[in-house]
C-alpha positions in Angstrom: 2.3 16.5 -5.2 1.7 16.7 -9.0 -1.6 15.3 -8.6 -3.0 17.8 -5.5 -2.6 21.1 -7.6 -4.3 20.0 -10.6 -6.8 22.7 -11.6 -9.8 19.5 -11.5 -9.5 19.9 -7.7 -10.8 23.2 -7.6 -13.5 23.6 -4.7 -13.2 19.9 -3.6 -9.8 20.1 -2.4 -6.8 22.3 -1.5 -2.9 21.3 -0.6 -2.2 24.2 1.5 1.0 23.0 3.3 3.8 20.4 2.8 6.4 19.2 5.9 10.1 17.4 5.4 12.5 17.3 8.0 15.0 17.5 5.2 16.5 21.4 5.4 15.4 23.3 2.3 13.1 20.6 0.8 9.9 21.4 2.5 10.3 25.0 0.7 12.0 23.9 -2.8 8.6 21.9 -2.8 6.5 24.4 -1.8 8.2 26.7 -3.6 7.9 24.2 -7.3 4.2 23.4 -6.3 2.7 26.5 -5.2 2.1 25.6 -1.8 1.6 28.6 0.5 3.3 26.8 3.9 6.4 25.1 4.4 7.4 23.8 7.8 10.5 21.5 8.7 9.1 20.9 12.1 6.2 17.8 12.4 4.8 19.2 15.1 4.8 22.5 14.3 3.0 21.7 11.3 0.6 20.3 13.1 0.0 22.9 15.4 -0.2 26.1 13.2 -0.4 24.5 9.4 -3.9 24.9 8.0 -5.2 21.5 7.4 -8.3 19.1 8.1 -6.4 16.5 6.5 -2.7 14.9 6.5 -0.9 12.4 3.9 1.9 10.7 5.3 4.4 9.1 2.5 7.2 8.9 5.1 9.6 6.0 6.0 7.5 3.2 7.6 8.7 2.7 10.8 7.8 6.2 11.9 4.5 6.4 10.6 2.5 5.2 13.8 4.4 8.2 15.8 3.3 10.8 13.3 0.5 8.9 12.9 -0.9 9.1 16.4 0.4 13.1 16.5 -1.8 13.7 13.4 -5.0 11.9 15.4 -4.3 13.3 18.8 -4.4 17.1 16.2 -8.0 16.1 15.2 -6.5 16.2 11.8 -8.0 12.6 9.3 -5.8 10.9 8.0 -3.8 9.3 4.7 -1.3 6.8 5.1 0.6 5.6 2.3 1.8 1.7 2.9 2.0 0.1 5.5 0.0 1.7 7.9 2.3 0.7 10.7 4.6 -1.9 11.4 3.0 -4.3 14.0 -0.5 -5.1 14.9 -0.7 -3.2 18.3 0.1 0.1 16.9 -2.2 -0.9 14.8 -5.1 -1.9 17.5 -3.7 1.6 18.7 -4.1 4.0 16.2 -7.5 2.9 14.9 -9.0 3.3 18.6 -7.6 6.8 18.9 -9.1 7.9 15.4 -12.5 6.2 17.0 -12.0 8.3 19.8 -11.2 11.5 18.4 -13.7 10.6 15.4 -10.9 10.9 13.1 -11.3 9.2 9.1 -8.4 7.1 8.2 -7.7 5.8 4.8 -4.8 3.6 4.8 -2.9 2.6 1.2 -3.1 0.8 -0.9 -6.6 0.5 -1.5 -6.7 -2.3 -3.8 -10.2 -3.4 -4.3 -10.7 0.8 -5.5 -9.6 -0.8 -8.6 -12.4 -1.9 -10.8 -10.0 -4.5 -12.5 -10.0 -6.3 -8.6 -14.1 -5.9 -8.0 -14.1 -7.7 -11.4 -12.3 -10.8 -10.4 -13.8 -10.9 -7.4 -17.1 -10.7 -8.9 -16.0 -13.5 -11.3 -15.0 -15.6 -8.0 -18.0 -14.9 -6.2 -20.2 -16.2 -9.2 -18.5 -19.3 -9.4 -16.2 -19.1 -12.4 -13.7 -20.9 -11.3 -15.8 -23.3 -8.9 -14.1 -23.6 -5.5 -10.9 -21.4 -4.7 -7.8 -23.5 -4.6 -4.8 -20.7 -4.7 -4.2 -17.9 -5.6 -0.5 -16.5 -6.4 0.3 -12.5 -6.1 3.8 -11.3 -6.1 6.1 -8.1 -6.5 9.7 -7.6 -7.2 12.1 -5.4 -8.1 16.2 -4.8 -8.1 16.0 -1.8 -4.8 15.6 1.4 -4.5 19.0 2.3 -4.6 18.5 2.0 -8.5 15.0 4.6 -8.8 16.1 6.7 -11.9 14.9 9.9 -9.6 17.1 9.2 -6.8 20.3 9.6 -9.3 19.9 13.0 -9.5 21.6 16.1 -7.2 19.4 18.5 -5.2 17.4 18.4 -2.7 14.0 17.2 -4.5 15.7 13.8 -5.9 18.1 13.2 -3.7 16.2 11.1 -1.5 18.5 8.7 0.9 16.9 4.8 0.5 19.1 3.5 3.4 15.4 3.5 5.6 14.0 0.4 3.3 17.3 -1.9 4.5 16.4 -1.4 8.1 13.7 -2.4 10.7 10.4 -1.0 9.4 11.5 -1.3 5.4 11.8 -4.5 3.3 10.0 -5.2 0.5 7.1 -7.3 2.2 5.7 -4.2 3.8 6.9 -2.0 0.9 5.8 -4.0 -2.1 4.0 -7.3 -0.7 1.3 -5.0 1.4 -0.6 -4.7 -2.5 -0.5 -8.5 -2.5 -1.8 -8.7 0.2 -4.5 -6.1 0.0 -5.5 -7.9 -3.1 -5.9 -11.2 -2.4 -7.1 -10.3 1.0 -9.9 -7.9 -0.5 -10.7 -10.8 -3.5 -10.8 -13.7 -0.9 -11.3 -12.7 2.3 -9.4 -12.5 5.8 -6.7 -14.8 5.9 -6.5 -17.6 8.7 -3.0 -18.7 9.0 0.2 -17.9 7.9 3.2 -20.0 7.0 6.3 -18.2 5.5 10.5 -18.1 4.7 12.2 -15.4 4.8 15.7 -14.1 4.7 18.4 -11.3 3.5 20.3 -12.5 0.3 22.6 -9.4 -0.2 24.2 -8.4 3.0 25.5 -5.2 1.6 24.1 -2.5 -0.9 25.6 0.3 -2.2 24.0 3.9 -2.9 26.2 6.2 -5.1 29.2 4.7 -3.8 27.9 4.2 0.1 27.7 1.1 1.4 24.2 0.3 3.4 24.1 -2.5 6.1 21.0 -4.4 4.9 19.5 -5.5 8.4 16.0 -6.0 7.4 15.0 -9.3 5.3 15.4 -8.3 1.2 13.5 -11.8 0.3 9.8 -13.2 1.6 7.7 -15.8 0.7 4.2 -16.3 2.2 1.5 -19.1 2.1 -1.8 -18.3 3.5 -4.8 -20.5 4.3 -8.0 -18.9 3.4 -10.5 -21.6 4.9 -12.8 -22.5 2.3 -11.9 -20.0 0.0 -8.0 -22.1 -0.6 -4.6 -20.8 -0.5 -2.1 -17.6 -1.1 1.5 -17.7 -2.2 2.5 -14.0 -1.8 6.1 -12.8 -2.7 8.6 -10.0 -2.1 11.6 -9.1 -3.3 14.2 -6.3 -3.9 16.1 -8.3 -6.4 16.2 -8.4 -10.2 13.7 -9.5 -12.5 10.8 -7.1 -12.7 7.6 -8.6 -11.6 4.7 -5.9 -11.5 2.6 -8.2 -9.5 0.8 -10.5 -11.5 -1.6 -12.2 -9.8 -4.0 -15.8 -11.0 -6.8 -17.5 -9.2 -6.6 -21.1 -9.7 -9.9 -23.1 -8.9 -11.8 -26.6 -9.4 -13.4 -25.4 -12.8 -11.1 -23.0 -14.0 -8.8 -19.9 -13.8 -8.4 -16.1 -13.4 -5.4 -14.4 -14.6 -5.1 -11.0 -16.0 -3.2 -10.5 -19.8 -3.0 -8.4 -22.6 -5.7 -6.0 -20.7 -8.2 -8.2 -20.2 -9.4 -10.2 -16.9 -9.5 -13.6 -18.6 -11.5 -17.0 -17.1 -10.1 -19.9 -18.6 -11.2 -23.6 -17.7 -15.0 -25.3 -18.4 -16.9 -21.9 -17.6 -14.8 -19.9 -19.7 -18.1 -19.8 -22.0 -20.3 -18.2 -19.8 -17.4 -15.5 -18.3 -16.2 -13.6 -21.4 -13.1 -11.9 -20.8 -13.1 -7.9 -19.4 -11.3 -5.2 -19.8 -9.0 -4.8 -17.5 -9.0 -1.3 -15.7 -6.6 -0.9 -13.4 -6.9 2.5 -12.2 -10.3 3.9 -9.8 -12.9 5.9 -11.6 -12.0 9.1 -10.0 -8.4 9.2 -11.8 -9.2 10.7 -14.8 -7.7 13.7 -17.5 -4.0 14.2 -16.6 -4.1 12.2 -13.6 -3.9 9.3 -15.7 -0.7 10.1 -16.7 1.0 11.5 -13.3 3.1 8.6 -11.3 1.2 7.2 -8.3 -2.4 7.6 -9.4 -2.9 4.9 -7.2 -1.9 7.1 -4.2 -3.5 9.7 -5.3 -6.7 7.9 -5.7 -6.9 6.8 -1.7 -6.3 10.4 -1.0 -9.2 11.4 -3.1 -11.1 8.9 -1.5 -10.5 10.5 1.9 -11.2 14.1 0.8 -14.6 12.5 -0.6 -15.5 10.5 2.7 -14.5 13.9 4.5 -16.8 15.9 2.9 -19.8 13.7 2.3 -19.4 12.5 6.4 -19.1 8.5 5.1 -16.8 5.9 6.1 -14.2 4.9 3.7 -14.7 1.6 1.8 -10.6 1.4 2.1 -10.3 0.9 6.0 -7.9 0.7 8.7 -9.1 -2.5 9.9 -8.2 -3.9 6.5 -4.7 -2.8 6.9 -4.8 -3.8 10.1 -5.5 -7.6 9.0 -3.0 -7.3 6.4 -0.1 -5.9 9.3 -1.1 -9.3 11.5 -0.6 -11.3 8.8 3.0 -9.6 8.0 4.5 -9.8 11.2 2.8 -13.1 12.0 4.8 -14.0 8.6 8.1 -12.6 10.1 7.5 -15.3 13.0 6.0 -18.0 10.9 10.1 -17.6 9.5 11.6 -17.0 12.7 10.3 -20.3 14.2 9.1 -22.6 11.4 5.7 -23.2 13.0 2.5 -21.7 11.6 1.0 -18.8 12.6 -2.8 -17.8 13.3 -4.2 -14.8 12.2 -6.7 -13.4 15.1 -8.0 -9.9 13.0 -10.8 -9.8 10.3 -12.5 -6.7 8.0 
């Protein structure tokens, strides 16, 4: 919200309505962001809000339902992570948008980031020879603990129960960058092995027990052909891990520290290390400072692709690929036995 009524938006641009089923919160937001509509009522919104485009930051597991409602209004759409939840509603979704000739731009797009087309630049030119793995993981203690959450109206208090249950976890909430990362740097992924689990049956949030029924712990291996191996993890435990990701190869290494995309190993010589810019071009004056600049740079993306009548470089299919391979890595766990991974980008 902070970022969509900066003045820098001014004739690209407008947030002219915001939606929560939440009583009161839809208009304490509108209300704190100047927003002239306020609906509690998805389908209402839908029907008499006006918008070209909707931005979905909802609970996972119902974004393929509002999803589909938003596609079916004509209205293109922003979806923050994941896109959906399985594959099918994936296959789904992106026919309908082809159908109703509807834009999609599904979070997180990773490779907007100039740090990522740098590396894989680097491992397109050789400077690490051929790819053997590459390692990309996230972590953190839940969302139970989010600073923002602690608070008492009806702005902060924001129930995290939804990421313990079926369509949360941290694979789909933190692992999906991972994933869009290596995915973007190395290609589509070909088969997944994985383990996965819960670790703490029970968390508490401000002094409410929650039934964790969704797997709090993953670990994924990926075979990328030619191009080597993933490791990809998740998990809502302690130890802050921001997702540092390497590239390992036969003649060297990528790894990104102290700002700089670094190649070490025999070619180090000829790669000199690069700054390492993290956020897209477009997030500039006080947008670099506003939490989420990464969300708000796929929604600015959209709005641009909207208006200049292109396809977005960040695309459903992508997500899509990146859904197969986390519900083929659910089953991988399930069953032990490796999974194949039938979509590409």
């Amino acid at each position: 919200m902070p970022h969509l009524v900066q003045e820098d938006l001014a004739g690209r641009c407008r947030l002219t309505a915001v939606c929560d089923n939440v009583p009161g919160r839809a208009e304490a937001t509108a209300g704190k962001f100047g927003v002239p509509a306020a609906f509690a009522d998805y389908d209402e919104f839908l029907a008499e809000a006006d918008v070209d485009m909707v931005s979905l930051a909802t609970p996972i597991g119902v974004h393929f339902e509002q999803a589909m409602a938003a596609v079916r209004a004509r209205k293109h759409l922003h979806l923050n992570k994941a896109m959906t939840t399985t594959c099918e509603e994936a296959d789904r979704l992106i026919e309908e948008a082809r159908h109703g000739g509807v834009r999609i731009v599904a979070s997180p797009g990773q490779m907007l980031r100039p740090m990522h087309r740098v590396i894989k630049d680097l491992v397109e030119a050789g400077a690490i020879g051929r790819p053997y793995f590459a390692v990309n993981g996230m972590s953190f203690a839940g969302h139970e603990y989010e600073g923002f959450r602690q608070e008492g109206d009806v702005l902060t208090d924001v129930d995290p129960s939804w990421y313990y249950k079926p369509g949360g976890g941290p694979l789909l909430d933190m692992g999906v960058y991972c994933l869009h990362t290596l995915t973007g740097i190395l290609g589509p992924a070909r088969t997944v092995v994985a383990a996965s689990g819960i670790g703490l049956p029970q968390r508490t949030y401000k002094g409410r027990k929650i039934d964790v029924e969704t797997d709090d712990m993953t670990i994924l291996t990926l075979d990328f052909g030619d191009r080597g191996f993933g490791i990809v993890y998740a998990g809502f435990t302690w130890g802050s891990d921001s997702g540092r990701l390497r590239l390992h190869g036969s003649e060297g290494a990528i790894e990104v520290t102290e700002g700089q995309v670094v190649v070490n190993g025999s070619n180090a010589g000829r790669f000199p290390p690069v700054p390492a810019q993290r956020l897209p071009e477009g997030v500039i004056g006080p947008h670099r400072d506003i939490p989420e600049a990464h969300v708000y740079a796929d929604i600015l993306h959209l709005v641009d692709c909207i208006r200049e009548e292109r396809e977005p470089e960040v695309t459903a299919e992508h997500a899509r690929h990146v859904i197969e391979i986390m519900e083929k890595g659910y089953a991988a766990a399930r069953t032990g036995q490796r999974q194949q991974i039938g979509t590409t980008f």
